[in-house]
N, C-alpha and C positions, 0 to 999 in steps of 0.2 A: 503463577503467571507464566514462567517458562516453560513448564509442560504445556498449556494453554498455546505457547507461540509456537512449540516444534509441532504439536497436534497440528493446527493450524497451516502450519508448512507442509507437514505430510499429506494433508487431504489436497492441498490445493496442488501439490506435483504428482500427487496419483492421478486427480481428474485432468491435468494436462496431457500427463503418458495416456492416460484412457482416451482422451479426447485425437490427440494425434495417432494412434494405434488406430482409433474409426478413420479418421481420415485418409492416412494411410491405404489401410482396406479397398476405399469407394474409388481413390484414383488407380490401385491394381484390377481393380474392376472394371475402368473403362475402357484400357488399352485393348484387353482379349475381346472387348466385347465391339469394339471399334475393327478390329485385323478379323472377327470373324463375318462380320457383315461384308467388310468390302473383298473378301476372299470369295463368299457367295456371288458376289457383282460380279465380278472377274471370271469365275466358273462357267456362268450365264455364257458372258461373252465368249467364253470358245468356239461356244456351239456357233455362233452367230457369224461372227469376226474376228480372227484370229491375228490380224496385226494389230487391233484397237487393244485385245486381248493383252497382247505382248507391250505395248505400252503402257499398257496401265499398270503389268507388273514391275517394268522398270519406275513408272512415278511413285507406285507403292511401294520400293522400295526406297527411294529418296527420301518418302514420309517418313519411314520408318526408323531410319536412319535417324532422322532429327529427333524423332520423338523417343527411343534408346538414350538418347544422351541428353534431352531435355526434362523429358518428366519425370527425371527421378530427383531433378532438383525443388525446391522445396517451393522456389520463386523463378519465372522467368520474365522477360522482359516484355509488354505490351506488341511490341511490333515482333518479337519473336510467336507469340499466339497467334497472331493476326498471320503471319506466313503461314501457319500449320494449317489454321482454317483454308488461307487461300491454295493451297497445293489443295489438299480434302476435295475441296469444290472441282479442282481441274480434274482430280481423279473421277469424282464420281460424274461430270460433264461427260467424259466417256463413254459412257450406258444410255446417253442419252442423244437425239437427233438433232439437224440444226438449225431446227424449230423451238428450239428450248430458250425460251427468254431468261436469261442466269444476270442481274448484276449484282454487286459486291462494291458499295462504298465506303471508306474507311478516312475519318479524319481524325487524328491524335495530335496535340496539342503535345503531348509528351511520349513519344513510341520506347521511353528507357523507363515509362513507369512499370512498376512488377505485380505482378497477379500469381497466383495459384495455376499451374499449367493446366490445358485442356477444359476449363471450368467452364467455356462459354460452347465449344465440340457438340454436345448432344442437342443445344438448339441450332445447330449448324447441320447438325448429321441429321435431326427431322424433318430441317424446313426442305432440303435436296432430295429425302430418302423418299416424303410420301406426297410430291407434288406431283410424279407424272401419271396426267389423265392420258389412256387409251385410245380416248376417243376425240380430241380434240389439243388444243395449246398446253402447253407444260410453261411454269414458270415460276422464279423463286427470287427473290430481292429481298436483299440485308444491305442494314447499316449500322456500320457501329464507332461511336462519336465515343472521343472522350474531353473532357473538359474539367479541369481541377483536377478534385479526387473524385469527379462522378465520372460513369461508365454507362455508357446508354448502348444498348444491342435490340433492333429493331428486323423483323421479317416479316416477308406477308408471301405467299406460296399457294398454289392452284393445292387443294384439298383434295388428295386420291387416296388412302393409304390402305396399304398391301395388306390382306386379311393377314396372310400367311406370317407376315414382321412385325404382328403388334405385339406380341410376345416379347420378341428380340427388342426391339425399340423401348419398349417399359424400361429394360433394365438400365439405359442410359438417361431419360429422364427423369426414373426413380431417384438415383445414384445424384442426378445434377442437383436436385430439390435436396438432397441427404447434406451434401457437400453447404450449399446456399447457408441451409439452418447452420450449419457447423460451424461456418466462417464467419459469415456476413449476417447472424440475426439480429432483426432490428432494424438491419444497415442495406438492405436491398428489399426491391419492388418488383416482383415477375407477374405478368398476366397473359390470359391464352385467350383469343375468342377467335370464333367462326362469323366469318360473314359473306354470306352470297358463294357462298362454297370457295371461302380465301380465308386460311388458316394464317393469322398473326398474333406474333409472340412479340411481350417486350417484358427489356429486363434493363434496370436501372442500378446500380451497385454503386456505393459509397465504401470505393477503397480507403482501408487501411492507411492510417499517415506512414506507419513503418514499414510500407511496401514500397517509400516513394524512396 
């Protein structure tokens, strides 16, 4: 029976080191994949405009900033995520005209509840990256509501996306769906549909009691 209990213990702290070592992995994967997209936006911009240019490298570097010293913690704070996304949006607002209808509503019930950093980022970095039409209105609107331990993230976005970045783009919503299962299975709800060429996501997550 005691071989049976350290058996027992050893499997279940390998599959946690196994389990944390993937996770791990997927958020070292989002950062580079996050600083080389909007380095490409920035690049654009030289050609274009060269003080919008010059702002946007000093906002991304404020982001970065934050996210150097945030996402290597294991937990941050609700209203610490919700900054990151909102700076994100003003960066990538940038590239964009002032025809661009962007809002961002956020209501927390509790902005010291803790999440997994960057987890909500790639449907943030979608809904902005592939809503500007060429030819007509750009526009993109999130909400993300918290109430208890539920987490409701809601967008709806003009439907263009860049041939050239669906490549690039996979990799962070591969990575976000990798992360979900890892954390929250069972415990979250995501769905994606088109309508009328208006792409909306929703994602409902039942945080963890020991994140509170």
């Amino acid at each position: 029976m005691f071989r049976q209990i350290v058996r027992a213990f050893v499997l279940r702290e390998r599959k946690r080191m196994e389990l944390q070592y993937e996770l791990d992995f997927l958020k070292n994967q989002l950062s580079p994949h996050f600083l080389f997209n909007t380095l490409n936006n920035i690049s654009a911009l030289i050609q274009i405009d060269s003080k919008r240019a010059e702002s946007s490298m000093n906002k991304l570097s404020q982001l970065l900033r934050v996210m150097l010293y945030q996402v290597k913690d294991k937990y941050i704070t609700l209203q610490e995520d919700v900054d990151i996304l909102q700076k994100y949006a003003d960066l990538e607002k940038l590239r964009l005209d002032d025809s661009f209808d962007f809002s961002f509503n956020v209501h927390l019930e509790n902005p010291n509840l803790m999440i997994e950093p960057l987890l909500i980022m790639p449907l943030m970095e979608n809904a902005m990256k592939h809503c500007v039409n060429p030819k007509g209105k750009s526009f993109a609107h999130v909400t993300i509501v918290q109430k208890g331990n539920e987490l409701r993230f809601h967008s709806e976005n003009s439907n263009f996306p860049r041939k050239s970045s669906r490549k690039d783009s996979g990799l962070g919503l591969s990575t976000f769906e990798k992360r979900l299962d890892l954390i929250y299975s069972g415990s979250y709800e995501y769905s994606v549909n088109i309508v009328d060429d208006v792409y909306i996501s929703d994602l409902i997550i039942h945080l963890k009691e020991e994140n509170s």
